[in-house]
N, C-alpha and C positions, 0 to 999 in steps of 0.2 A: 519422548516427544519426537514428532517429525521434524526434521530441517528442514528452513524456510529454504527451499531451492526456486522457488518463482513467486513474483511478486505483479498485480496485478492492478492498474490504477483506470479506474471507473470514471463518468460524469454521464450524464444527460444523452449526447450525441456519439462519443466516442472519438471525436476529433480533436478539438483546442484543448481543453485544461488539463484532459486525462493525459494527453503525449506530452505536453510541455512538465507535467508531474513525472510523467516517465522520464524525462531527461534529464529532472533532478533528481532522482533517483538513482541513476544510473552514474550521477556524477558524485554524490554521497555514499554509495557503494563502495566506492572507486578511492574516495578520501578515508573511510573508516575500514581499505585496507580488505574487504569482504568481495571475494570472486567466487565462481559458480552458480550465479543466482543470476535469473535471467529475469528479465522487465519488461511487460508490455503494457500495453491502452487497450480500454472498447469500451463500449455504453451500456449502461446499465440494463440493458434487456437482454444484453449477450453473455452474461456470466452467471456462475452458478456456483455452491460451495465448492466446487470439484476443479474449478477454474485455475486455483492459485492455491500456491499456502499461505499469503499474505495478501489481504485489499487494504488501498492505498484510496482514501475518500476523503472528499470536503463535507463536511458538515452539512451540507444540502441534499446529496445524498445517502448520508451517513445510514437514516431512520429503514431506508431498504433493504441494510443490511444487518439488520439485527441479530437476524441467526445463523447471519456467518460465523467460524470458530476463529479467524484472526484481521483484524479489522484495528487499522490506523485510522483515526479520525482529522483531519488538519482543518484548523478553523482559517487558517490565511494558506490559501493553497501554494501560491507564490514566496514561500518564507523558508530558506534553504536550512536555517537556524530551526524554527521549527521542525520541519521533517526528518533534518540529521537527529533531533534529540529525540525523536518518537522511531525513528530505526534503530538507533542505539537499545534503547527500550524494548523494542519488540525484537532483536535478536540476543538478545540476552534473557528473555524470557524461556522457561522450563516446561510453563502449563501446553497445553494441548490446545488452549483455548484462551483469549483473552482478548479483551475490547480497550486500545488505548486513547484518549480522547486529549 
């Protein structure tokens, strides 16, 4: 499998939810102790599977990402608890591919 070396957090415009996403990301990284992995934002017209090795999405736009190969789903985007436990998850994962909701 590839290692997750960038992680990329999507929304709508590419302004509010996705960078405030990034900045918990950045700060769960940082707590579970995980460096070399860089984190950005942009809007969902601007990314492609090639973008990231990891998408970081709310449930609103989860459904456009379907045939992404690594896809975090977070139903409360704002929830540091949930997001550490779905990073936990997705970098402990082996497959090539995998959608965690």
């Amino acid at each position: 499998m590839a290692q997750i070396k960038s992680v990329m957090c999507c929304c709508g415009s590419g302004l509010g939810s996705s960078m405030m996403v990034q900045m918990n990301i950045e700060k769960v990284l940082k707590n579970m102790k995980i460096t070399g992995v860089s984190a950005g934002h942009t809007s969902l017209s601007e990314i492609s599977p090639a973008t990231a090795d990891l998408f970081v999405v709310g449930k609103d736009i989860a459904p456009q990402l379907k045939s992404y190969p690594r896809v975090v789903v977070l139903k409360k985007i704002m929830s540091m608890k949930e997001l550490q436990e779905k990073l936990e998850i997705a970098f402990a994962k082996t497959e090539d591919s995998f959608w965690i909701e």
